[in-house]
Structures are given as structure tokens and as C-alpha cells.
C-alpha positions as CSV (number, residue, x, y, z in Angstrom):
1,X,0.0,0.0,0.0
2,X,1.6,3.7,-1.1
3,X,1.9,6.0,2.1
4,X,-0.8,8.7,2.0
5,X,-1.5,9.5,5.0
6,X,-3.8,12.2,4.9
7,X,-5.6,14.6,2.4
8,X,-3.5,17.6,1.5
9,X,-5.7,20.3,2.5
10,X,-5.6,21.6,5.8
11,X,-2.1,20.2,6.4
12,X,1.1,22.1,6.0
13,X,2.7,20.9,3.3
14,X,3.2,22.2,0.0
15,X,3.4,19.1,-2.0
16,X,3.8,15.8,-2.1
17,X,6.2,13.8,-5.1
18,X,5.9,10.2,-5.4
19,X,8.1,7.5,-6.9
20,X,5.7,4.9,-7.5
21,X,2.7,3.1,-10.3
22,X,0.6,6.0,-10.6
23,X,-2.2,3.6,-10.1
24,X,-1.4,2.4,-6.6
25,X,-1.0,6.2,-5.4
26,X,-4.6,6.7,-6.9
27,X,-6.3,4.3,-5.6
28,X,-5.2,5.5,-2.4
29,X,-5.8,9.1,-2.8
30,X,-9.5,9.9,-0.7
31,X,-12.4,10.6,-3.0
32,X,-13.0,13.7,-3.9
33,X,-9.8,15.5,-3.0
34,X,-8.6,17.2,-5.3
35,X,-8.9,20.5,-7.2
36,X,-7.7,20.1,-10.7
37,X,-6.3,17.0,-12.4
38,X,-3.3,17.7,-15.5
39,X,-1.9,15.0,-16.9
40,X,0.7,14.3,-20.3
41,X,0.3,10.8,-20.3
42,X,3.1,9.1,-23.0
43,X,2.0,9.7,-26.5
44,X,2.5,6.2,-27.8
45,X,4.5,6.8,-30.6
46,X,6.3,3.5,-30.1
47,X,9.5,5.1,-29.6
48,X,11.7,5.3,-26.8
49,X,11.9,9.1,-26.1
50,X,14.9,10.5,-24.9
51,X,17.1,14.0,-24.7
52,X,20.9,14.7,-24.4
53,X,21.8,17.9,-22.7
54,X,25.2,19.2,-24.7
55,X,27.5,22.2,-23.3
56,X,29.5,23.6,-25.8
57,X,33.1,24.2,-25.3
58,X,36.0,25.7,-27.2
59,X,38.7,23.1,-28.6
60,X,41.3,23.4,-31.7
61,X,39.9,19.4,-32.3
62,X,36.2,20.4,-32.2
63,X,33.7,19.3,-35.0
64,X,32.3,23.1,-35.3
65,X,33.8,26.3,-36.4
66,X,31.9,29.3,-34.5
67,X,32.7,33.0,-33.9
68,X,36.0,34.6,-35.8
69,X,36.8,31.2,-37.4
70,X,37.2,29.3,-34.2
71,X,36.9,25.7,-33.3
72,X,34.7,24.4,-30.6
73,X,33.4,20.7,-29.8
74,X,30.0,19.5,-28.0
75,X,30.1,17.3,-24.6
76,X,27.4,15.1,-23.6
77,X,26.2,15.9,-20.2
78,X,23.7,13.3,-19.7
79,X,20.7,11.6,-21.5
80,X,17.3,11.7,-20.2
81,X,14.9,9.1,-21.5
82,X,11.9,6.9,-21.5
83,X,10.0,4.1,-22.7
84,X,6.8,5.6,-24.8
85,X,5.8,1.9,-26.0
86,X,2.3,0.3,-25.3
87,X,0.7,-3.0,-26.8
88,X,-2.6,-1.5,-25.5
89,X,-2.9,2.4,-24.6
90,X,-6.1,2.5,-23.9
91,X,-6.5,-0.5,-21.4
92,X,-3.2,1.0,-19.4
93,X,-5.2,4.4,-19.8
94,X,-8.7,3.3,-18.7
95,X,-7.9,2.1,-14.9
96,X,-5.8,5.6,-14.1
97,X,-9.0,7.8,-15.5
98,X,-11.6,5.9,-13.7
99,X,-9.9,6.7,-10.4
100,X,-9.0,10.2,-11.2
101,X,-12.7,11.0,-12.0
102,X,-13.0,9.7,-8.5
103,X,-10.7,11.7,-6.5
104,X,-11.9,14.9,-8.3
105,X,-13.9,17.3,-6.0
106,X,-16.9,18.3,-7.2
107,X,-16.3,21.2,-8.9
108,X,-12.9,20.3,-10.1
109,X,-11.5,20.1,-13.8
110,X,-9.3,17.6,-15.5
111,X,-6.6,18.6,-18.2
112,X,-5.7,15.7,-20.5
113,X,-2.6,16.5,-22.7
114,X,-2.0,14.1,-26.0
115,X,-1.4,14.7,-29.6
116,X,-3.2,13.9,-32.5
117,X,-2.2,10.5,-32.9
118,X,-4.7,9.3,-30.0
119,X,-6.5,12.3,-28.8
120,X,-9.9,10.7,-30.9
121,X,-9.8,7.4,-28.8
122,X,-8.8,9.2,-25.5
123,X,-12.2,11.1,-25.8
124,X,-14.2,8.3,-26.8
125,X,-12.7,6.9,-23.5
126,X,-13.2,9.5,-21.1
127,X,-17.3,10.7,-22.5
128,X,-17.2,7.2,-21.0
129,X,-15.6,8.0,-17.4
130,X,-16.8,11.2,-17.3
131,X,-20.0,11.5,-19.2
132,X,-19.9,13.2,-22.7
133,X,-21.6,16.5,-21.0
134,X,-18.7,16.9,-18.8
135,X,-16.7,17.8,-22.0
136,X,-15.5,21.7,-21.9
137,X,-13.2,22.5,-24.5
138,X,-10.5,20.9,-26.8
139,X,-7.6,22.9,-26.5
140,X,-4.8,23.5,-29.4
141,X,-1.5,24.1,-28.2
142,X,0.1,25.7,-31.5
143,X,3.8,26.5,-31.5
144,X,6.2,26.2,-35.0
145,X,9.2,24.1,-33.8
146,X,10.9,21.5,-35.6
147,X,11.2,19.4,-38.9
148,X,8.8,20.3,-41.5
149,X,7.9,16.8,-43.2
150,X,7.5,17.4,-47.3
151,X,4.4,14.6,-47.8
152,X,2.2,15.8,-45.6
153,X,0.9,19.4,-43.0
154,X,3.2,19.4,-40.7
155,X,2.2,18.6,-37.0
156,X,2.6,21.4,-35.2
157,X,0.2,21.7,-32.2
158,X,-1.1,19.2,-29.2
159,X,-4.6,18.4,-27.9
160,X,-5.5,19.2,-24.3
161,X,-8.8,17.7,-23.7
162,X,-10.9,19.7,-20.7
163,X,-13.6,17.7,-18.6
164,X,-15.4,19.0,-15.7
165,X,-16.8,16.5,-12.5
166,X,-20.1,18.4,-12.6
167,X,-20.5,20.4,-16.0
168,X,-23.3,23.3,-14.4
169,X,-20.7,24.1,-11.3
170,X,-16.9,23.9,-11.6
171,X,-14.2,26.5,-11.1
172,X,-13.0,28.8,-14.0
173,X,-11.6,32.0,-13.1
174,X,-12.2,33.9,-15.9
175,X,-10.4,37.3,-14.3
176,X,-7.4,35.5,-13.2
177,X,-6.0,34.1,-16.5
178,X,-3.0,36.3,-17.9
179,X,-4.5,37.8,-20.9
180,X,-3.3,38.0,-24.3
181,X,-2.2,41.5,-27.0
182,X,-5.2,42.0,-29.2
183,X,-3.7,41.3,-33.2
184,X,-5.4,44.6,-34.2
185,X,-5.6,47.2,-31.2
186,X,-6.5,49.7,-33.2
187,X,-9.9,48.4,-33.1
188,X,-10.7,48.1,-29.9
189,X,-9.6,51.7,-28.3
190,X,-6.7,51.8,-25.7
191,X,-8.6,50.7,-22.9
192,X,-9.2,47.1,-24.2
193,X,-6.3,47.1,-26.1
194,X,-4.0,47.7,-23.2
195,X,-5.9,45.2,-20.8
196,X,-5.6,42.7,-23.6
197,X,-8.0,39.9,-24.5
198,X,-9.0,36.2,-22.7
199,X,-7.3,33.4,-24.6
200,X,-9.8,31.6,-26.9
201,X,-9.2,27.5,-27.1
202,X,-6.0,27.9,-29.2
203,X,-2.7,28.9,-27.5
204,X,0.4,29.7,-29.4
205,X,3.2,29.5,-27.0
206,X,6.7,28.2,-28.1
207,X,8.2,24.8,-26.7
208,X,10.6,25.7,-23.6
209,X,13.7,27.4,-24.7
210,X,16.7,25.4,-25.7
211,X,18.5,27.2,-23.5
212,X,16.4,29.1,-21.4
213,X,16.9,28.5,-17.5
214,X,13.4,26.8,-17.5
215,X,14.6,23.9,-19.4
216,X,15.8,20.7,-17.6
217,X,16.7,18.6,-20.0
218,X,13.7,15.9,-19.4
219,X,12.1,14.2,-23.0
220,X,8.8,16.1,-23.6
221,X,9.2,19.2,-21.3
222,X,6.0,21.2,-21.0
223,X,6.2,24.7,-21.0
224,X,5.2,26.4,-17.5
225,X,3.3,29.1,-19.4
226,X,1.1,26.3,-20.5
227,X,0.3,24.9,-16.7
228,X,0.5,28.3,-15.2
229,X,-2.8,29.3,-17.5
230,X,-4.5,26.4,-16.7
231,X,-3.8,26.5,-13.0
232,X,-5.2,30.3,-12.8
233,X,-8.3,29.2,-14.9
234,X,-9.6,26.1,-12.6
235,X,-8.0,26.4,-9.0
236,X,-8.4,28.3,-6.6
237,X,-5.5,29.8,-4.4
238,X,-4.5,26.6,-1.6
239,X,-6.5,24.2,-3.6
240,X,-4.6,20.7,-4.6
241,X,-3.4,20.2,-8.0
242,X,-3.0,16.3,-9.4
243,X,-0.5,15.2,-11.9
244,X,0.4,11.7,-12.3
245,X,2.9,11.2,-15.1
246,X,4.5,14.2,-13.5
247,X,7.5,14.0,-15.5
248,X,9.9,17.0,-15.2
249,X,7.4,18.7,-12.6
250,X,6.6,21.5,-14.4
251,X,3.1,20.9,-12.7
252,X,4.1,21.1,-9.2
253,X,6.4,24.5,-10.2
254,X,3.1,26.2,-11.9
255,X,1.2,25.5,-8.4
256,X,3.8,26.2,-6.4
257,X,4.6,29.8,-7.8
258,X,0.5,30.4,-7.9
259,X,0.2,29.6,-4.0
260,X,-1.3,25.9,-4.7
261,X,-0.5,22.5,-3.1
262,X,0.4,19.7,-5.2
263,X,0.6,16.1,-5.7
264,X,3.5,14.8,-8.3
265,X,4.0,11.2,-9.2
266,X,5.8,9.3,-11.6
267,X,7.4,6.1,-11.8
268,X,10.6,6.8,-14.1
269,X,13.8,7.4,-11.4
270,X,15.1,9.9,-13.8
271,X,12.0,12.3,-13.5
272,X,12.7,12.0,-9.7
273,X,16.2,12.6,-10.3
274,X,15.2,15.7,-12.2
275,X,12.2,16.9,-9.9
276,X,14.9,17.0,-6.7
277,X,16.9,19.3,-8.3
278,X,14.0,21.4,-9.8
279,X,12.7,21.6,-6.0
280,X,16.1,22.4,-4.6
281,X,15.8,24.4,-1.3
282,X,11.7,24.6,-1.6
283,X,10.4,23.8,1.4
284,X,7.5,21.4,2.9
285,X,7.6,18.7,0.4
286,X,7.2,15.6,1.0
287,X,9.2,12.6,-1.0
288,X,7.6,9.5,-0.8
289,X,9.7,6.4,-1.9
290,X,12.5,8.5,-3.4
291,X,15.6,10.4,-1.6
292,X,16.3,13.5,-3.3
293,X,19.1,14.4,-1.0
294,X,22.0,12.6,-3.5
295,X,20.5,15.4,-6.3
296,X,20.3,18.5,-4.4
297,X,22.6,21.5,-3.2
298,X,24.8,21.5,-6.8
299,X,22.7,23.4,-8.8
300,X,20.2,25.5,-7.4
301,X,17.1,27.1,-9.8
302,X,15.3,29.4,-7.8
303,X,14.4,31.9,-10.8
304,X,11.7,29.1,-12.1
305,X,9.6,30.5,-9.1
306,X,10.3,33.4,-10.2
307,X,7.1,35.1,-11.4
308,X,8.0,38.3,-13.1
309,X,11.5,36.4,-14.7
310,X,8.6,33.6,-15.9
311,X,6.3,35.4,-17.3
312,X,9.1,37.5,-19.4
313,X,11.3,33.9,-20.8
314,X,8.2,31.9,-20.9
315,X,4.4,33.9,-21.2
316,X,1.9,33.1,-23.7
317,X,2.2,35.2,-26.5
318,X,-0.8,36.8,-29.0
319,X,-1.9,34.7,-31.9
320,X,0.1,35.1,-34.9
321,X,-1.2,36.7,-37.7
């Protein structure tokens, strides 16, 4: 049985990061008992997804010739990967929704994140779970990264599918949620133009910056503009935020820097590995089944809960035009 001792409201903790089957801490979570649900479940693209961080140094035997003609080489500093294989994603799938429907409060909102190679199945699935009235909104995460295939439009946005427990009465705070430029301000007059707009269900944002100081180095990275709007929008300040494939954390960073609790889990040591130094010097988190001491106190990142250096690297810009 995972250790969950107690519901994370009304207790002192920030958050709580578990190495464990996502499943087991689930079915041990109370009903009802938490705020907001995001997940990014593995894509199942039958690959195994990985990323190598490279620092770039100067060398007369380096491979690249940079600035005034000199030489300079690139050194692996570590590989971060995991297995994105399944003989049957929906039947892993099915089990992990059917309890996260439960432990939703009443009001709360779940955030599935997929692309467009299963999003159509995953919604058939959860109008099951959920009920097909509990569907919101389909969100389009659009950002222009990447290889451009020549046989086909290339694939340049992900799905984020938003379900509510109770469709007439469920938390979205319209005035919190960072606005957006208007793409013709001229139109409006300056008053509107300079509050800016609400976001509609497509968000251009870019994918976290090579080498921006948000970026960790973990396969499939989500930027923390992305959870940050989507914490404002269905939580309310100390409410409890759920992610179980938790990954890099970038969940538990957007609640923590918003003045939420949150519950992080994920069975890949790696992502643990990466979270401890992510959560270097925060304090009141609880590690369950994992020791982040080894990976702490070398590298320190306080500037990703930083909110004014955030919103400047990593905000959610205005739709192209």
C-alpha cells in the first residue's frame, strides 16, 4: 500500500512527489480530494523518447567552427529518457481515469494532454468516465518548432482535452488568467487594447527554450506558461493540483509559484532525479519512496519560481497573424 497519510488540504505541506505506479498512489488518494487533475500521459508513438543535454566548449579538435573562425566541440552531459511503447494504450489508460474521476472534488477540472495521434480514442474513452456532457473544451496548443515533413501538413500543435466532474458548477476564473495582445488594437480603443484579451481554445506559446533557464533537460518538457494558465483558470489559491505522469514537474512548479499544493508522481527514477533538483531548497515537500538528497545543493534554480522572470522567458504570447 503507497503511504498517504492524509488529504493535502488543511495540512502544511506544500506538495507531495511520489516514486511509485501511478495507479497504486490513486487508488489510495480519498475521493473527492482534489482541485484540478493535469496529466501528459506518454504519446505512444512507439519510440523510446529520450534528450541529451550538450554544453558547448571551445577546442582546436572540435567538429564546429563558430565565432571569428574558431573551433569548438559539443560534450554530452547526460541523456534523459523513457519508454513511450504500449501493446494497449487504452487499457493502461482506462484504470488511471476511472480513479481520477474519483478523487476529483466536485467542482474540479481535469486537463488531458495528447497529440493527434490518440486524442480521438482518449475522448471516446473519457465521455465514457466522465460522461460526454462533462466535456468543456478541446484545447490546441500551437507553437512552429521542428522538422517540416514534405508529404504531408506538418504537425505542429497538441490536444488538451478539458472535462469538468459536474459540467453546471466547476471552477474557472475567468479574471485570473494572464491575458493575451489584441492582433489589431487599433480596433478596440486603448482601454481594451491595453488590458488585452482572454485566450480563446488555441494557445500559441513556443516549446521551452533550448537554453532558457526553465529547461531541464527531461524528454517532452511542457512549458510552464502552459500549466501556469491552466492552474489560474480552474483552481483556486490553496486548492490541490493532481499530476500523475508528472515527469519533469513543471506541474508542481506552476502550483507552487500560484500559492497551490500539489501532488506529483511518476514512476521513471530519472524524472525523480530531475524533480529533486527542480525543488532544490523549496520547502514542505514531502518525498515518498524516493531520496532526493543525492541530487540537491549543486545546482540550485530558484528563478523558475520566479514570477516576473517567468512570465518574461516563458508567457503566452498573441496569436500570430
Amino acid at each position: 500500500m503507497v503511504a498517504v497519510d492524509k488529504n493535502l488540504k488543511g495540512g502544511r505541506l506544500t506538495g507531495r512527489i511520489h516514486f511509485a505506479d501511478n495507479l497504486a498512489v490513486l487508488g489510495a488518494l480519498p475521493s473527492a480530494s482534489v482541485d484540478l487533475i493535469y496529466i501528459d500521459p506518454p504519446f505512444n508513438t512507439g519510440k523510446i523518447q529520450s534528450r541529451t543535454r550538450l554544453k558547448t566548449v571551445r577546442s582546436a579538435d572540435g567538429e564546429r567552427t563558430g565565432f571569428q573562425g574558431h573551433r569548438y566541440e559539443s560534450i554530452a552531459l547526460g541523456t534523459k529518457r523513457f519508454s513511450d511503447i504500449f501493446d494497449d494504450y487504452l487499457a493502461f489508460l482506462e484504470p488511471r481515469l476511472i480513479e481520477a474521476h474519483r478523487v476529483l472534488a466536485p467542482d474540479g477540472s481535469f486537463y488531458f494532454h495528447v497529440d493527434y495521434r490518440e486524442v480521438h480514442y482518449c475522448k471516446v474513452l473519457l465521455d465514457a468516465i466522465f460522461g460526454r456532457e462533462s466535456f468543456i473544451n478541446e484545447i490546441i496548443w500551437a507553437y512552429d518548432f521542428g522538422g517540416r515533413p514534405k508529404n504531408k501538413w506538418p504537425p505542429k500543435h497538441d490536444n488538451i482535452l478539458l472535462y469538468a466532474k459536474n459540467p453546471s458548477d466547476y471552477v474557472f476564473n475567468a479574471d485570473e488568467i494572464e491575458r493575451i495582445p489584441y492582433m489589431a488594437p487599433g480596433l478596440v480603443g486603448p482601454e481594451k487594447a491595453a488590458r488585452g484579451k482572454l485566450p480563446t481554445d488555441t494557445w500559441w506559446h513556443t516549446i521551452v527554450p533550448t537554453n532558457g533557464s526553465e529547461r531541464t533537460g527531461y524528454p517532452t518538457q511542457k512549458p510552464l506558461g502552459i500549466l501556469r494558465r491552466i492552474v489560474q483558470a480552474s483552481t483556486r489559491p490553496g486548492g490541490v493540483v493532481l499530476d500523475f505522469f508528472a515527469g519533469s514537474g513543471t506541474t508542481g512548479a506552476a502550483a507552487l509559484e500560484l500559492g497551490r499544493r500539489f501532488i506529483l508522481v511518476d514512476n521513471n527514477r530519472e524524472a525523480l532525479e530531475v524533480m529533486a533538483g527542480r525543488f532544490d531548497g523549496v520547502e514542505g515537500i514531502e518525498w515518498i519512496g524516493f531520496d532526493p538528497a543525492p541530487y540537491q545543493g549543486k545546482v540550485k534554480q530558484p528563478r523558475l519560481f520566479s514570477t516576473g522572470h517567468l512570465r518574461e522567458e516563458g508567457s503566452v504570447g498573441a496569436e500570430p497573424s
